[in-house]
C-alpha positions in Angstrom: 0.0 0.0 0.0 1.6 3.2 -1.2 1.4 6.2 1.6 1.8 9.4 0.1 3.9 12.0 2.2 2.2 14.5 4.3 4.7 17.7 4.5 1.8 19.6 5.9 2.1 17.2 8.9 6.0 17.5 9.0 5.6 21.3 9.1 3.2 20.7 12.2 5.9 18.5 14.1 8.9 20.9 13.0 6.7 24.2 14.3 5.3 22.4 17.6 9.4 21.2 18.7 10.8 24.8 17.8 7.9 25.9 20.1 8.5 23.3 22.8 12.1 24.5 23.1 11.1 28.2 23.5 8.7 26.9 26.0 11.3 25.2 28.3 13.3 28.4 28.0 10.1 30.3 29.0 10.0 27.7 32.1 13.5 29.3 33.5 11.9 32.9 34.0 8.3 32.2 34.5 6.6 31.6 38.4 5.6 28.6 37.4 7.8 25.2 39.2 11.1 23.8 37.1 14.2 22.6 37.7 16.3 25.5 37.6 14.7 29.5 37.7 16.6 32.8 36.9 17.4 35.0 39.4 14.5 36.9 38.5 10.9 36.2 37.2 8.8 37.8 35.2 4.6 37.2 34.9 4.8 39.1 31.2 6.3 36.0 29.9 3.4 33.3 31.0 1.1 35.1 28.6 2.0 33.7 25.7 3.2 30.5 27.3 -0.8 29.9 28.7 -1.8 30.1 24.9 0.8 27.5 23.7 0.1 25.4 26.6 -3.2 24.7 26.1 -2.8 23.0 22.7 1.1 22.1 22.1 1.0 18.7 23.9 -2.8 18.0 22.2 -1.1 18.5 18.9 2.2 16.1 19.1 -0.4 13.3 20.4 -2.6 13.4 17.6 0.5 14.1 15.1 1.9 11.0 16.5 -1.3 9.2 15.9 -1.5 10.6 12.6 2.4 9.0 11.7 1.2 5.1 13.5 -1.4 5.1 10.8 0.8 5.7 8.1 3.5 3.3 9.4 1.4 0.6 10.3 -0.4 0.8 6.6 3.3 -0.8 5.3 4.7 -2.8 8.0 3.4 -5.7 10.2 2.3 -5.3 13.7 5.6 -7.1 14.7 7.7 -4.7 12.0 5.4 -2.1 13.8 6.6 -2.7 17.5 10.2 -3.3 16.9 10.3 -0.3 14.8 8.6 1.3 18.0 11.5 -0.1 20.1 14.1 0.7 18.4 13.4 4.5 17.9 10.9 5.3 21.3 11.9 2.7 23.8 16.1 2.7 23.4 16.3 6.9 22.9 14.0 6.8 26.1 16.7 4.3 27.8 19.6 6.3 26.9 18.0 9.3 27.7 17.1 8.4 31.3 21.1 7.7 31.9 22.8 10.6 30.3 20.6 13.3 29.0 18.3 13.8 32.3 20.8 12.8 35.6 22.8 16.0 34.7 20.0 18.3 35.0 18.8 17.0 37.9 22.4 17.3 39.3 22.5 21.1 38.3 18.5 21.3 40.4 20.3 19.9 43.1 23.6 22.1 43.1 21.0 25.3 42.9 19.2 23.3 46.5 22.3 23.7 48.5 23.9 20.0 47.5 27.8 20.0 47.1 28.9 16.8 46.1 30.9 16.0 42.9 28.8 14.6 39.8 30.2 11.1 40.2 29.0 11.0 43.6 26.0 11.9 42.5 25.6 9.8 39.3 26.1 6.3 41.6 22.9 7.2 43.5 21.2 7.3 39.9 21.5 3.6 40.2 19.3 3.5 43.4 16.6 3.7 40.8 14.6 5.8 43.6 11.8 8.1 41.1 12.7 11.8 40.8 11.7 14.3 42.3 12.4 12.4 45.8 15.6 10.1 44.3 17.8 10.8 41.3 16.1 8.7 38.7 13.3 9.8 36.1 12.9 11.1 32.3 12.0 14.6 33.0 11.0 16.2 29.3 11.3 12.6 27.6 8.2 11.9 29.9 6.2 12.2 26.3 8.7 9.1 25.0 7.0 6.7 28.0 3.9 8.0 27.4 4.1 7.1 23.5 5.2 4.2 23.6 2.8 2.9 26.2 -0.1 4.5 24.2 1.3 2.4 20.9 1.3 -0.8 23.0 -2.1 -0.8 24.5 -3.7 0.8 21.3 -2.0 -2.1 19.1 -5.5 -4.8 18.8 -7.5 -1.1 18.4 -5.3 -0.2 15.6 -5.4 -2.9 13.9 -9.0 -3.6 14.2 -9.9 0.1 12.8 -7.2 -0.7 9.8 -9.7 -3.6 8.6 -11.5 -3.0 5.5 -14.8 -4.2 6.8 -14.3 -2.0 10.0 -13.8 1.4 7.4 -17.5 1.7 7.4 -17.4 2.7 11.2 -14.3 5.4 10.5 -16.4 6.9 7.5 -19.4 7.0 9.5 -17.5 9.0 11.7 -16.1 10.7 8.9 -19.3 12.3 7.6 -20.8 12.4 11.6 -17.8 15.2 11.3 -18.6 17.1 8.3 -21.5 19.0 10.3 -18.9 22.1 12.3 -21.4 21.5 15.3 -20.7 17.9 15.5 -16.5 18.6 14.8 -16.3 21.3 16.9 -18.8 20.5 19.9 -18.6 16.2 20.3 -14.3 16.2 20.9 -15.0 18.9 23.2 -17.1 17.3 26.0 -15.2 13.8 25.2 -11.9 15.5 26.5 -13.7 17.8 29.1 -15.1 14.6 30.7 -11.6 14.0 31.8 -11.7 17.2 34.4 -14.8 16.0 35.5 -14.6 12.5 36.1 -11.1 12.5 37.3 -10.3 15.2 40.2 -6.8 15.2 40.4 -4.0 17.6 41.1 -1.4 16.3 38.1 2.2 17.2 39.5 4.8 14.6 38.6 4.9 13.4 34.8 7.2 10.8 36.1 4.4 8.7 37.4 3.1 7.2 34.2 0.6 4.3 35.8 -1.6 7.4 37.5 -3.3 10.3 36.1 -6.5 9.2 34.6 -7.3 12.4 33.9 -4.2 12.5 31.6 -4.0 9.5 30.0 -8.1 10.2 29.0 -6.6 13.1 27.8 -3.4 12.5 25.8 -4.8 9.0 25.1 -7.9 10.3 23.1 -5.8 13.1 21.3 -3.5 10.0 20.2 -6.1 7.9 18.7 -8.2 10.8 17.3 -5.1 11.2 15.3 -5.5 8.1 14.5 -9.0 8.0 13.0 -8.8 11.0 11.3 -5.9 9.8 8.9 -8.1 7.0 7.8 -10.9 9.4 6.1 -10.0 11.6 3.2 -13.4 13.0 4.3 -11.8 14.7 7.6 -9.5 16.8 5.9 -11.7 18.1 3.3 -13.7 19.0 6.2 -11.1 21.0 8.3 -10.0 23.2 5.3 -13.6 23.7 4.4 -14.2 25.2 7.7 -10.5 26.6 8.5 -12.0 30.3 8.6 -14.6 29.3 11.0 -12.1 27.8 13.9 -10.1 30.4 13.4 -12.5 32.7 14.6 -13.4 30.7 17.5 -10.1 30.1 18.1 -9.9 33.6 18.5 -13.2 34.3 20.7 -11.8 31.4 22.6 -8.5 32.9 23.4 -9.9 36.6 24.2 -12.7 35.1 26.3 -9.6 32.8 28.3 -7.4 35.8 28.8 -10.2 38.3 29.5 -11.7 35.8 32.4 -9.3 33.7 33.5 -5.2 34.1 31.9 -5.0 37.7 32.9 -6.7 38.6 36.5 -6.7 34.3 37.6 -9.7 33.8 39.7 -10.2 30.8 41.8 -11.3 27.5 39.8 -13.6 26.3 41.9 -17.2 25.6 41.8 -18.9 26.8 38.7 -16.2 28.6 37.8 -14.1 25.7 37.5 -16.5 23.6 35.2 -16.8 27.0 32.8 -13.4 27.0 32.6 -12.9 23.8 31.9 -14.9 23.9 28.6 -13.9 26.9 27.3 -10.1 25.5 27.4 -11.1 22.3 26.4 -12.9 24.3 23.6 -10.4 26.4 22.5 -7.7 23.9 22.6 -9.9 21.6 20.2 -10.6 24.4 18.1 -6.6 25.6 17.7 -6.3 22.4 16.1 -8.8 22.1 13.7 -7.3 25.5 12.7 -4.3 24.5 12.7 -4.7 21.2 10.6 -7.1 22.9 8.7 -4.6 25.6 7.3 -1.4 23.6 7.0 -3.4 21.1 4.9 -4.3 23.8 2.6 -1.1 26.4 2.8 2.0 24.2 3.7 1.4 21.1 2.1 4.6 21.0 -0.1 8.1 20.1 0.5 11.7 22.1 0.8 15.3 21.4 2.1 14.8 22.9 4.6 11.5 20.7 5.8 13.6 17.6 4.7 16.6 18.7 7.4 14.4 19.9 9.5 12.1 16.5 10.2 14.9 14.6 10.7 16.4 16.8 13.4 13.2 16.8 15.5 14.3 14.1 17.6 17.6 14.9 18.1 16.7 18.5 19.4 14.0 17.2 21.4 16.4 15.0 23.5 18.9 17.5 24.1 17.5 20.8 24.6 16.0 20.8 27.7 19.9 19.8 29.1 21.1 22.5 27.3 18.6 24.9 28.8 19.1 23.6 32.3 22.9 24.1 32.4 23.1 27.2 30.5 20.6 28.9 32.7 22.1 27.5 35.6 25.4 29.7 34.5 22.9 32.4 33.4 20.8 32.9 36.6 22.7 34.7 38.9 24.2 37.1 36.1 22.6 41.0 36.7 21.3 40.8 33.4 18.0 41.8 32.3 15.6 39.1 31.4 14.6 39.1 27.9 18.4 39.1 26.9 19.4 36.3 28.8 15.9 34.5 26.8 17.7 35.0 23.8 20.7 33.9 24.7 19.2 30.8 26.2 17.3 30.4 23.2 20.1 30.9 20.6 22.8 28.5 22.9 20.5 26.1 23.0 19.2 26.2 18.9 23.2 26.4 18.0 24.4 23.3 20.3 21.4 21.4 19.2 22.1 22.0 15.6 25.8 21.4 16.5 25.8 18.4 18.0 23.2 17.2 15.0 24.7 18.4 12.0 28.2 17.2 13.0 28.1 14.1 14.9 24.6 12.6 15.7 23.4 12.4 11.9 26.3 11.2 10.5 27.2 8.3 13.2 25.3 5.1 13.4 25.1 4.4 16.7 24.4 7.9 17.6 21.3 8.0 15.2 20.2 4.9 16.9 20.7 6.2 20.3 18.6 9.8 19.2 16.0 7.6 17.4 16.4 8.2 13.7 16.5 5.8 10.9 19.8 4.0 10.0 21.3 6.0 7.2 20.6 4.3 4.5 16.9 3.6 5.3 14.3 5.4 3.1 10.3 4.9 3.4 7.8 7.0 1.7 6.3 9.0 4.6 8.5 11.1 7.0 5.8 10.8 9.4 6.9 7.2 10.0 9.6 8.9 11.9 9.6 8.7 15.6 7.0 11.9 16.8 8.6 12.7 19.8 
């Protein structure tokens, strides 16, 4: 079965991992917790951050729905998982032993702690879950997550790929093509999640609790899914790409009018209002989002081609990066917005680096940052690991 390339999806994934790194950056000097904090914050920059927030994570779920769909349409379900492995499961691994103890050893330096970074590294191997011990995945949290989600979801998958099951995804399909039903169904389905599950989500490191999240990401993963196996879905999201994009835009002045700006208390009614309207608006950013890339970026360049490939690599290293260069950077009497773009340009330069001269060319490194081997060519990027 031939799987023609989506580049409107590969500009999606390039746009929402050059976001996620300016988001970490925005961690350092917002009031919000993280490993290591400037000397001095500043509320200005959570603005922005509370929009990207609410849809960032929502949109790399359903991307990486969108890529098992196409991978699984040319391998086996035993291709599939080893395939899954090899580029989730190892970089995850060699992640959780060299790319996140240093950054917790720089949050501990700024606690107080003194001891040398071999002393610290041996108590990595006491295997006792961050935030109490020394062991966790931090930012490749979403790598556990995926992977999980591709296990469990495997007989689903597989089921929905069955030509006599397509007449329940084009039901679906045309159940969609009415903006009420696109818009207002996903919304209560991932609202439900607030409302059945009241739970205070704090450690990402604890992947067997959180109902509330897993309903959450879970759904956004398999609604990437099922959209990729209707032609019909698309049409529909370009057709209406004006209309979410000005609900996206009542959405987001209602959200910082009422609640991003002066913060009232969530609770009560209050809580369940807000609820919706960011479940709402976070829906409706991506049927705007899919809706316009399908129609205005779906075309191919070098830079795309680079670009896609260097997702993953720059995903597993940034957030080290950013963590021991702000570390360096916090107590510096410097104002805030230069040391964001110097945080922003290290991090972008050592990243690219570190890629374009030794990860990319190196077969063990690409193994280790979860690209293809070299020589390895399929028809859909999106088969790439979406981390």
């Amino acid at each position: 079965m031939k799987i023609l390339r989506r580049y409107d999806l590969d500009w999606l994934r390039v746009l929402a991992f050059g976001l996620l790194i300016l988001f970490h950056t925005g961690m350092f000097f917002n009031y919000w917790d993280w490993h290591v904090k400037n000397n001095v914050q500043n509320y200005l920059i959570e603005y922005p951050m509370q929009f990207v927030g609410a849809w960032r994570m929502a949109l790399l779920f359903m991307i990486a729905g969108m890529g098992v769909w196409l991978s699984l349409g040319q391998r086996s379900v035993l291709e599939f998982l080893s395939e899954r492995t090899r580029r989730i499961l190892l970089p995850l691994i060699f992640g959780m032993f060299v790319i996140v103890p240093p950054q917790i050893y720089v949050e501990r330096l700024t606690d107080g702690a003194t001891f040398s970074y071999l002393e610290f590294y041996r108590t990595v191997f006491h295997f006792q879950s961050y935030p109490k011990g020394n062991f966790g995945w931090h930012h490749l949290w979403f790598l556990a997550y995926l992977f999980s989600y591709n296990l469990v979801s495997i007989p689903l998958l597989g089921a929905v790929r069955k030509p006599v099951n397509e007449r329940f995804t084009a039901a679906w399909a045309r159940f969609c093509a009415h903006p009420g039903w696109l818009i207002l169904v996903p919304t209560v389905w991932y609202a439900l999640a607030d409302f059945l599950w009241q739970e205070e989500f704090l450690n990402l490191n604890a992947l067997c609790s959180y109902g509330q999240r897993h309903w959450y990401y879970l759904s956004f993963f398999l609604m990437g899914y099922f959209v990729c196996a209707q032609r019909k879905f698309w049409d529909t999201v370009v057709h209406y790409r004006f209309l979410t994009l000005a609900l996206m835009v009542v959405s987001t002045t209602l959200l910082y009018t009422f609640f991003w700006v002066d913060r009232p208390e969530l609770t009560g009614w209050v809580l369940a209002v807000y609820t919706l309207l960011r479940t709402f608006h976070t829906w409706v950013c991506l049927l705007t989002l899919f809706g316009n890339a399908h129609y205005y970026l779906n075309f191919n360049s070098r830079f795309l081609s680079y670009a896609n490939e260097a997702v993953c690599p720059f995903y597993i290293l940034h957030q080290l990066i950013i963590v021991v260069v702000g570390y360096w950077l916090a107590p510096l009497q410097m104002n805030w917005p230069m040391k964001f773009i110097l945080l922003v340009v290290s991090t972008f330069l050592t990243c690219w680096v570190l890629y374009h001269f030794l990860i990319r060319h190196l077969a063990w490194t690409r193994l280790l940052f979860g690209l293809k081997p070299k020589a390895v060519r399929v028809a859909s990027p999106l088969e790439s690991l979406t981390p």
